[in-house]
N, C-alpha and C positions, 0 to 999 in steps of 0.2 A: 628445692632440692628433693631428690625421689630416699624415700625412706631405702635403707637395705634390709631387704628380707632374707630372714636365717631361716634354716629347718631346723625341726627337731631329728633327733637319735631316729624316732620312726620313721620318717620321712624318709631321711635318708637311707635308710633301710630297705625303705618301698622302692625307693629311687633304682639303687643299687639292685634288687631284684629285677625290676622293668628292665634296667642297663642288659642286666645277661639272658636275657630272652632273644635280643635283637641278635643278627646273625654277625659271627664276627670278620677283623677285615680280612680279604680277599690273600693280601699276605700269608694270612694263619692259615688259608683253607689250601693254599697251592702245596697242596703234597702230591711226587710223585715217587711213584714205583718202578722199580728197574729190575731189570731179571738178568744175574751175569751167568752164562754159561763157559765155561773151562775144560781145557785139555787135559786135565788132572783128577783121575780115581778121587770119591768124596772124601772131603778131610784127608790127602794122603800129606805126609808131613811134609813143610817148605814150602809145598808146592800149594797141594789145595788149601793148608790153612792160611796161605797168604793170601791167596784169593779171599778165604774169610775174615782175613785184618782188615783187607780191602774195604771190603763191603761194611762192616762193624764202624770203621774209623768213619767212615763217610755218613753214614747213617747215624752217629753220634755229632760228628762236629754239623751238619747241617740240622740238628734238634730234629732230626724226624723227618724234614722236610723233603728231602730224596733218600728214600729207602731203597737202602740194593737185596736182594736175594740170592743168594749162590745155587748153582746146579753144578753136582761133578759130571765127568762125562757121560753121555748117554741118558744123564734125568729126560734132557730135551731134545740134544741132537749128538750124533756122534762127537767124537774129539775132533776129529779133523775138518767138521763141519763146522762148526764153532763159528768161524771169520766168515761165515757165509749166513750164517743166520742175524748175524750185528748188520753186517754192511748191506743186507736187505731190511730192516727194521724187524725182522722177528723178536728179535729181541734187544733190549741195550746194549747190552757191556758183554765183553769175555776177558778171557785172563787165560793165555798159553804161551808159548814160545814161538818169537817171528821166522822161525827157520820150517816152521809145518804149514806156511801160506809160501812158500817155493812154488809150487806149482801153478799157483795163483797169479803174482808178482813176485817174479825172480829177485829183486834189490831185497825181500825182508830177510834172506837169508843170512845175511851180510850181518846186517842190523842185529840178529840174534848171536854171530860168533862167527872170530873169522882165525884158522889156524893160524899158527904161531900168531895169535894177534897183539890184542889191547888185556890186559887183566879186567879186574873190577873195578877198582880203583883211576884205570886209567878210563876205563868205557865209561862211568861218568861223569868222569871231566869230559869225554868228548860229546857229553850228552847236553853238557852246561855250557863249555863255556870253547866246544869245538865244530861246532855247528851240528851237531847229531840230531840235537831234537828238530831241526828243523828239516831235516834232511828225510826226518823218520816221517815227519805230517808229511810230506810231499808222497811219500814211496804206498803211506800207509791209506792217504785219499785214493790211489789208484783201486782201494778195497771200501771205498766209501765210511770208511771208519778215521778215527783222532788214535794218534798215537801217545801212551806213556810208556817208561820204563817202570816196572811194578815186581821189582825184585830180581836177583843176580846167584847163581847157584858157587861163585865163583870159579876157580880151579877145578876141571872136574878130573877123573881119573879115565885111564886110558881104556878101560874094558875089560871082561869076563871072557875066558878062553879056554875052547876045552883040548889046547893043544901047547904045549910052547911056540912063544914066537923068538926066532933067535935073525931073523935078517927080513930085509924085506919084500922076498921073496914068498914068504911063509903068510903071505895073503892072498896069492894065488889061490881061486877055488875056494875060496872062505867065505862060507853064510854068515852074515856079519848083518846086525841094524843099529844102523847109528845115519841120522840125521844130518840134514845140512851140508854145508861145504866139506864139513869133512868125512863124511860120507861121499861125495863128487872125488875124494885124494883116494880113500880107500879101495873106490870102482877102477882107479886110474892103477892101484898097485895091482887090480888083479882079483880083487873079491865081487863079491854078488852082494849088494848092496839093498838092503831089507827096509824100509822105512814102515814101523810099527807105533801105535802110541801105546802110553809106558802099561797100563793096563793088560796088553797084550803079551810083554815082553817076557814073563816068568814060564804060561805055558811054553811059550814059543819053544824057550831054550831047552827047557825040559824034555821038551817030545823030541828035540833035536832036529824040527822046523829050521832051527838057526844054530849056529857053532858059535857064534861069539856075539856080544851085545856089550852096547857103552848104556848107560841110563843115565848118572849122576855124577854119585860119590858114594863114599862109605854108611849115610847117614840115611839116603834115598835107598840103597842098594842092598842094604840088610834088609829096610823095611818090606822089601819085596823077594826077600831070601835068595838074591842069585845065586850065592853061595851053595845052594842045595844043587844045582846044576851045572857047573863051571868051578876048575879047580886052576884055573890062572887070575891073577888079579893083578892087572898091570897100570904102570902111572909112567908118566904124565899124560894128564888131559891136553896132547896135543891140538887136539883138534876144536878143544871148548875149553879155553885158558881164563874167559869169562863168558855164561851162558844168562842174556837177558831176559829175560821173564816180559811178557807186553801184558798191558792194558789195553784192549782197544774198546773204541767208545761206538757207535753211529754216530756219524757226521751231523746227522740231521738234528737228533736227541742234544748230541753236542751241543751245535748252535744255537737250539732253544731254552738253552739254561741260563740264567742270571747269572750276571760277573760273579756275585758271590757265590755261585756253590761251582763255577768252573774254579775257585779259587780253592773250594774246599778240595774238588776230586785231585786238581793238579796236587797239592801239596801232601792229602792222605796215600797220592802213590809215591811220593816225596821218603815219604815215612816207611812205608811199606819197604819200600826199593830196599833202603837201609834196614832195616830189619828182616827181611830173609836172609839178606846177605852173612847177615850177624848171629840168623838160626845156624845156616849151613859153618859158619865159621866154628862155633860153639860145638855143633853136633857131630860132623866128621870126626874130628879126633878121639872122640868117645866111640864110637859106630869101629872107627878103624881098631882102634884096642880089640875090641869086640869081636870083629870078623878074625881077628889074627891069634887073638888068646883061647880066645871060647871053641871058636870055629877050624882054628888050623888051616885059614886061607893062604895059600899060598901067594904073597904080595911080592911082584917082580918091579924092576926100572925096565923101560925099551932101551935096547940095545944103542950105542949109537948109531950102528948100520942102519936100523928103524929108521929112529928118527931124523938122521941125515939124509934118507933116501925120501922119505914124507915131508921132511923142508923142501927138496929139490922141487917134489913132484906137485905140492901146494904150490909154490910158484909159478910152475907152469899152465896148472887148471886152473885158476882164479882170474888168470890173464887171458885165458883161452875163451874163458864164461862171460868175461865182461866184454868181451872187443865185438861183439853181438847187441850189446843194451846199454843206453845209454845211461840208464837212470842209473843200476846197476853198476857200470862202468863209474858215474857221480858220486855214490856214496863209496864205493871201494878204494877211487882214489881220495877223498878224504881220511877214512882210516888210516890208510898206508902212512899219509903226510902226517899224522895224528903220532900213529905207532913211531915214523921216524924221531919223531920230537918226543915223545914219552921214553925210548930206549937212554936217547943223550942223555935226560935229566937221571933216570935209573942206575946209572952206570957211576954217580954219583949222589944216591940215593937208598932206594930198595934193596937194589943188585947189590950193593957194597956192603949193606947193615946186614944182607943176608947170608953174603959170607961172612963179617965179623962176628954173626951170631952163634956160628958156630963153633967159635975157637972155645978150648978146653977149659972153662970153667965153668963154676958155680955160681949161686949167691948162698 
């Protein structure tokens, strides 16, 4: 029988020294670095600090191990360059709105807001459990990038205007920037149709480049003082009733990550998503006090004329854009089949608590 040999205190000491000289395993050493570039001014609230929850969250739940970096627009490349420096490998990640790669691929448009559409609430169910997210990888590969949902600005409001709008007529001739589909209704009532990123949009208005501009909400929209330039403030956000926020990844970067940190990134835009959604919920109605008390913003409703004549005219350009592109054409009609079944449940849900909410009491 072989004796067992103990060490001593030193030994083991010695041992234990020798131990961390050697190089450690391959595991500990695989760190990488990601650089996210964004369509949003540094740190501007909602927007660009989601982009920094992003990166934070991720960079913490992976212990270090995939480190993100934020750049706001123009550190690296324009805003609207963004999705072209990911889906080339310039860089990893970004973080902007799928309705500013339109000119790119026509279907992301769709994906970021679609008038009179889906809310918040209902665009992540159809993100979950409505075929969206798979709909978005397909449209969002066409740009060599992975798609997430990575925040929701909700309900936005309808625009800054330095004129009344009393019918729908009164956008005729109107310098107007606002984005996406519904920018395509606005060109269709009769406007000159400005597509700017948001950093742009406070001179713009000022110099009188532009007559009118949609950005946000109350929360986004103070922080960049429109109010100093436009004395109409009008609601509803017809045209971005939910405005998605993306993630997009490189494809390539993508594929080369271990299950465990695609598990991390998917679930920290998880978190994300829900937590702008929760800044803009929180902050608007503070921001709105603010532009109305402090400021003397004149806050209007659209007319029904407006918006009856923008329902009509939505339905006709959206059908008109898609019967061209299939892809396009594929994600638009799932929406619609999405929105038909989100309105039934509402009408027995939302719609109903929100007019009960209003009835004449207190607590």
């Amino acid at each position: 029988m072989k004796r067992r040999q103990f060490l001593s205190g030193a030994a083991v000491a010695g041992a234990t020294a020798a131990a961390s000289t050697f190089a450690k395993p391959a595991l500990a050493q695989d760190v990488r670095e990601w650089r996210m570039v964004t369509t949003w001014p540094k740190n501007f609230p909602g927007l660009g600090t989601g982009a920094n929850l992003l990166a934070e969250y991720i960079t913490k739940a992976s212990d270090g191990r995939l480190k993100v970096t934020v750049f706001g627009a123009g550190e690296i490349v324009p805003a609207f360059e963004a999705i072209d420096a990911v889906g080339s490998g310039t860089v990893e990640m970004g973080h902007g709105a799928p309705y500013y790669w339109k000119g790119k691929v026509d279907a992301t448009q769709y994906i970021a807001a679609m008038p009179f559409g889906l809310n918040a609430q209902e665009q992540n169910a159809w993100f979950q459990w409505g075929g969206g997210q798979e709909l978005a990888d397909k449209v969002y590969a066409e740009l060599n990038c992975k798609f997430f949902p990575s925040g929701n600005t909700g309900t936005q409001m309808g625009g800054w205007f330095n004129k009344e709008m009393n019918t729908i007529a009164d956008y005729q001739g109107l310098k107007m920037r606002i984005p996406g589909l519904g920018g395509e209704v606005v060109k269709a009532a009769g406007a000159n149709v400005v597509n700017l990123p948001g950093g742009e949009i406070p001179p713009a208005l000022q110099s009188g480049a532009i007559d009118a501009t949609e950005w946000v909400g109350p929360y986004n929209d103070l922080a960049f003082g429109l109010y100093k330039s436009a004395k109409y403030y009008y609601y509803p956000g017809w045209h971005e009733p939910a405005t998605v926020l993306d993630n997009f990844i490189n494809l390539d970067a993508w594929n080369a990550l271990p299950d465990d940190l695609k598990a991390i990134v998917e679930q920290a835009n998880r978190a994300v998503n829900q937590m702008v959604l929760s800044e803009f919920t929180a902050r608007n109605v503070q921001a709105l006090d603010t532009l109305r008390n402090k400021h003397n913003v004149d806050v209007r409703p659209f007319s029904d004329d407006i918006l009856t004549g923008l329902g009509k005219l939505s339905g006709e350009v959206l059908r008109d854009l898609v019967a061209s592109n299939p892809l396009s054409k594929e994600v638009f009609e799932s929406l619609v089949a999405f929105r038909t079944q989100s309105i039934a449940w509402s009408k027995f849900s939302e719609s109903a608590f929100a007019q009960a909410r209003v009835l004449p009491f207190k607590y």
